[in-house]
C-alpha positions as CSV (number, residue, x, y, z in Angstrom):
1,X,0.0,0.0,0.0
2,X,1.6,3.7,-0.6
3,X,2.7,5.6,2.0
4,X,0.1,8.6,3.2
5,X,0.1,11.7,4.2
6,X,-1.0,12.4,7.5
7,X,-4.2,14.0,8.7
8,X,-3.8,17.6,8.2
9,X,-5.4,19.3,11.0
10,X,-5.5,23.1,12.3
11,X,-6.8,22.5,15.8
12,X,-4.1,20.8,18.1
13,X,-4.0,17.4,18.9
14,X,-4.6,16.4,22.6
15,X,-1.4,14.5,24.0
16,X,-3.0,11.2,24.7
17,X,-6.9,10.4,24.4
18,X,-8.8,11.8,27.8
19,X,-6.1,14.9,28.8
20,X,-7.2,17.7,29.4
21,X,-8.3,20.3,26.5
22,X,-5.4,22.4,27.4
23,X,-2.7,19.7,27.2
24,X,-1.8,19.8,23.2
25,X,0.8,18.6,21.7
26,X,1.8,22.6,20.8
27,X,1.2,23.7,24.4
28,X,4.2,20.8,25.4
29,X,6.3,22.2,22.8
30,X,5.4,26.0,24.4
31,X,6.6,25.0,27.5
32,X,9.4,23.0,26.4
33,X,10.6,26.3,24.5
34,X,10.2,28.5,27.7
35,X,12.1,26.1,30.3
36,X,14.8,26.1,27.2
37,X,15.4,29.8,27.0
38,X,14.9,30.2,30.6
39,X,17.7,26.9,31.0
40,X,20.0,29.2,28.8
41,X,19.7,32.2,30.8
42,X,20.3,31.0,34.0
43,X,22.8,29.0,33.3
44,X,25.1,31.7,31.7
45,X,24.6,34.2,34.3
46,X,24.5,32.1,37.0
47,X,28.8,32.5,37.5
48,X,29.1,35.8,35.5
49,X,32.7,36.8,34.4
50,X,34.3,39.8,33.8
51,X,36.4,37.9,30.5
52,X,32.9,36.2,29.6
53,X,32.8,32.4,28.4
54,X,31.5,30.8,25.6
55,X,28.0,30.9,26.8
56,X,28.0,34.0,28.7
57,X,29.5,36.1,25.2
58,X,27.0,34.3,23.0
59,X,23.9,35.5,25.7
60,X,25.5,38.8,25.8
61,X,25.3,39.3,22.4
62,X,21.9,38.3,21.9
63,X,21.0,40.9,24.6
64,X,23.2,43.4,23.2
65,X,21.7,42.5,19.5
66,X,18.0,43.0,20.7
67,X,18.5,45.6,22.9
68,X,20.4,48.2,20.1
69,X,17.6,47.1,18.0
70,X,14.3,48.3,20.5
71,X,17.3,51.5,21.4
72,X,17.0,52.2,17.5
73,X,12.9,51.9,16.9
74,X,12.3,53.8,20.6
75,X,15.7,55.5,21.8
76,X,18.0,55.0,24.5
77,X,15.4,55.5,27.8
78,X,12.3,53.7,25.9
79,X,14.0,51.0,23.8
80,X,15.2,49.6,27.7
81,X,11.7,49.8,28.8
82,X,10.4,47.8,25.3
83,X,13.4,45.5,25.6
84,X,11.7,42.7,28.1
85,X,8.9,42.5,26.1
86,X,10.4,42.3,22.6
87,X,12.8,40.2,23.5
88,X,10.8,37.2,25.4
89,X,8.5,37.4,22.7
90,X,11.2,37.3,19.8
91,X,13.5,34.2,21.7
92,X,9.9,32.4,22.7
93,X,8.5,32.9,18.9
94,X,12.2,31.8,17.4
95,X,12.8,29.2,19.7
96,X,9.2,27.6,19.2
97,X,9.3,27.8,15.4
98,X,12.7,25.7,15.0
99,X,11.1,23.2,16.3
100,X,9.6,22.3,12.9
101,X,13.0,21.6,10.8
102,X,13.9,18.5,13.8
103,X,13.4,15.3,12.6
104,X,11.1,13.8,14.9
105,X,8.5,16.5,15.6
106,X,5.3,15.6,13.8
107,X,6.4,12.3,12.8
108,X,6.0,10.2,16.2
109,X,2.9,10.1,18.4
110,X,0.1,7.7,19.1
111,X,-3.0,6.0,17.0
112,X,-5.3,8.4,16.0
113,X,-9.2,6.8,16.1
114,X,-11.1,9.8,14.6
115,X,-9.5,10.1,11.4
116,X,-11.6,8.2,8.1
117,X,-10.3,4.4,7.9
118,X,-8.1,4.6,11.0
119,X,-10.8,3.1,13.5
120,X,-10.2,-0.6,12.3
121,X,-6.7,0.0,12.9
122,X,-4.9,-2.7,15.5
123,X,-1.4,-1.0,15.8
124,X,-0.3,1.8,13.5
125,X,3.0,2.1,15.6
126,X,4.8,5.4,16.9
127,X,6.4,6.3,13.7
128,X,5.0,8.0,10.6
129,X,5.8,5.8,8.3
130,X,4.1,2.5,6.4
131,X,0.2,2.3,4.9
132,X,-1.1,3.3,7.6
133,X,1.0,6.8,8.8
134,X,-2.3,8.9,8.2
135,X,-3.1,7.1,11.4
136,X,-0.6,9.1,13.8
137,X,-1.6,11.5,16.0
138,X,1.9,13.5,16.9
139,X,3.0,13.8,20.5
140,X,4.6,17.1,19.2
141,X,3.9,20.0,17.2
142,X,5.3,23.5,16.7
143,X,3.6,26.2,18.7
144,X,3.5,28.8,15.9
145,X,1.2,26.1,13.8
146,X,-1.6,26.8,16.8
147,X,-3.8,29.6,16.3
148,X,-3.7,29.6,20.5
149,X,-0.8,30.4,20.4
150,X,0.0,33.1,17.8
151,X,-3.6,34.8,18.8
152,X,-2.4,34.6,22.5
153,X,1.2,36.7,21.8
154,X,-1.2,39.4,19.5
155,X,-3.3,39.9,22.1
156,X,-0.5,40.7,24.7
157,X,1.4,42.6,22.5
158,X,-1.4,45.0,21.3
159,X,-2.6,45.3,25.0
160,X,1.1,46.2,26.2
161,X,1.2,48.7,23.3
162,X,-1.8,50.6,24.9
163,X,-0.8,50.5,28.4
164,X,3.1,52.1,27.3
165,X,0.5,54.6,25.1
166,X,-1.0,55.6,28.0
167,X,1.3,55.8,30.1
168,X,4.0,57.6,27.9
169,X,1.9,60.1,26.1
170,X,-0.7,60.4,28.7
171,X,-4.7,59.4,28.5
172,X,-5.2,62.4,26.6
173,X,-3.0,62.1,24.0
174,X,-3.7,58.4,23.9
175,X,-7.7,58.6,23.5
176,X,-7.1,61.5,21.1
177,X,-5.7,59.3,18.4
178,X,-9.0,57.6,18.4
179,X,-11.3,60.5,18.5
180,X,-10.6,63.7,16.8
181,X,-12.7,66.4,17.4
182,X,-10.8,69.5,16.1
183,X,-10.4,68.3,12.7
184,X,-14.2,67.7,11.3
185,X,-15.8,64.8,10.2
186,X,-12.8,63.6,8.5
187,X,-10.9,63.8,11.6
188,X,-13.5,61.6,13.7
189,X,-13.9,58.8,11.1
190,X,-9.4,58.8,11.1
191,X,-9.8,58.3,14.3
192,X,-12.9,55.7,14.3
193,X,-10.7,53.8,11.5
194,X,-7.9,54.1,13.5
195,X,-9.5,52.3,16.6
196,X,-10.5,48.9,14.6
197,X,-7.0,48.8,13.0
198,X,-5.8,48.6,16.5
199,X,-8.2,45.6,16.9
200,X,-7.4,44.1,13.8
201,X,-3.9,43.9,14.2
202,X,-4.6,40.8,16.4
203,X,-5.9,39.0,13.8
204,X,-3.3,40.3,10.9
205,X,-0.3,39.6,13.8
206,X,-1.3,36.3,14.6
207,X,-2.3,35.0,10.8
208,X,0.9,35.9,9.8
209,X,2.8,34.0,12.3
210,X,0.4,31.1,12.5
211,X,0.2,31.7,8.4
212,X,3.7,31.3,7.8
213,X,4.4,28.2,10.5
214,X,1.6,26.5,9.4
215,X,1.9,26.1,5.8
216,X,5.7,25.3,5.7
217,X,4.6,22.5,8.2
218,X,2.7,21.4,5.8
219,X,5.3,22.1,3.3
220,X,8.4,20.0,4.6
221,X,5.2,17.3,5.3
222,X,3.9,17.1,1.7
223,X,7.2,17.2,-0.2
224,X,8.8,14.2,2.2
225,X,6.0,12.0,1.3
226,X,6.1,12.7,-2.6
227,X,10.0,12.4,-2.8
228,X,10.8,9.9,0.2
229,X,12.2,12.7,2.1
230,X,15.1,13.4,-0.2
231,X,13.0,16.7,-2.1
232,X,12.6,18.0,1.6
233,X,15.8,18.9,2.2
234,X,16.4,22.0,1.1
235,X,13.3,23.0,2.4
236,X,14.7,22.6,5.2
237,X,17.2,25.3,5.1
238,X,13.8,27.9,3.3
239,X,11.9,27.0,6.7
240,X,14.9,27.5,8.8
241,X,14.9,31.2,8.2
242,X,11.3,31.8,7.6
């Protein structure tokens, strides 16, 4: 029998038949990317030198990297107040999304029942291979490829936007971008327009991400199974940077 392709599903799978609806495959990998970075962190500052080590230059230099780039969108005094937030969010989203080029993730994971023709199924194995690899449910799965993910970061980062708004520039200032008085009708539908731009950039923030993840999954998925993984390769190395 040929070798299928597997059930293609937005929605996360849950980690083993019965868990909880919050324990997905994508939310292990979440976690797994956070104790990572965190594990890095720690560990390189935990004995900081003044002659830095390997570790220690190469976390350094991340910092420094991130840190010149929020000092050059913000300057010097607000660019260290954005830095937290941009970079968790950039290591967390960078971390999370190389997780798709490992062998491994998205191949392995457990019998899936509630996919057409895998109910009769006695053992399809842990591995995504043979006639019946359709039938694998995958014990892991890129965060970025969860729309509860990428919707979750969009949401924080629009709402962290309008708190620094309001509390750089002032309610006034802040509220007046939405409604303009002083300058007409024109003025007051700017501002009106400008409100639900604010609200859609949750959905154009986290399509993009989830947008871009998702469909290269599918990608490295699709052209593995019509060359027998050979036509994935370079792939690979697209995905990698994307």
């Amino acid at each position: 029998m040929q070798w299928k392709l597997p059930a293609i599903r937005v929605t996360p799978d849950l980690l083993y038949p019965g868990a909880p609806p919050f324990l997905t495959n994508t939310f292990l990998l979440t976690v797994v990317s956070a104790l990572i970075i965190i594990g890095i962190f720690v560990f390189a500052s935990r004995h900081p030198k003044q002659v830095p080590g390997r570790m220690q230059n190469f976390v350094e230099w991340v910092f420094e990297l991130l840190l010149n780039l929020c000092r050059e969108v913000a300057g010097d005094e607000n660019g260290k107040r954005f830095f937290p937030w941009v970079a968790t969010i950039f290591l967390l989203v960078l971390i999370g999304n190389w997780w798709e080029v490992i062998p491994g993730i998205e191949t392995i994971g457990l019998k899936s029942t509630d996919v057409a023709g895998c109910a009769g199924v006695n053992s399809a194995g842990v591995f995504l291979t043979g006639p019946v690899s359709n039938c694998i449910t995958p014990f892991l799965r890129p965060p970025s490829t969860d729309l509860n993910f990428t919707v979750a970061l969009a949401i924080i980062s629009v709402v962290i936007t309008q708190i620094y708004g309001f509390k750089l520039l002032g309610p006034r200032v802040q509220i007046g971008r939405y409604i303009i008085l002083n300058e007409g009708p024109i003025g007051l539908i700017v501002g009106i327009l400008e409100f639900f731009l604010e609200l859609l950039r949750v959905l154009s923030l986290s399509f993009r991400l989830f947008g871009n993840l998702f469909a290269g999954d599918v990608l490295l998925l699709v052209m593995a199974l019509i060359s027998v993984g050979v036509g994935a390769i370079p792939f690979y190395f697209l995905e990698l940077f994307v």
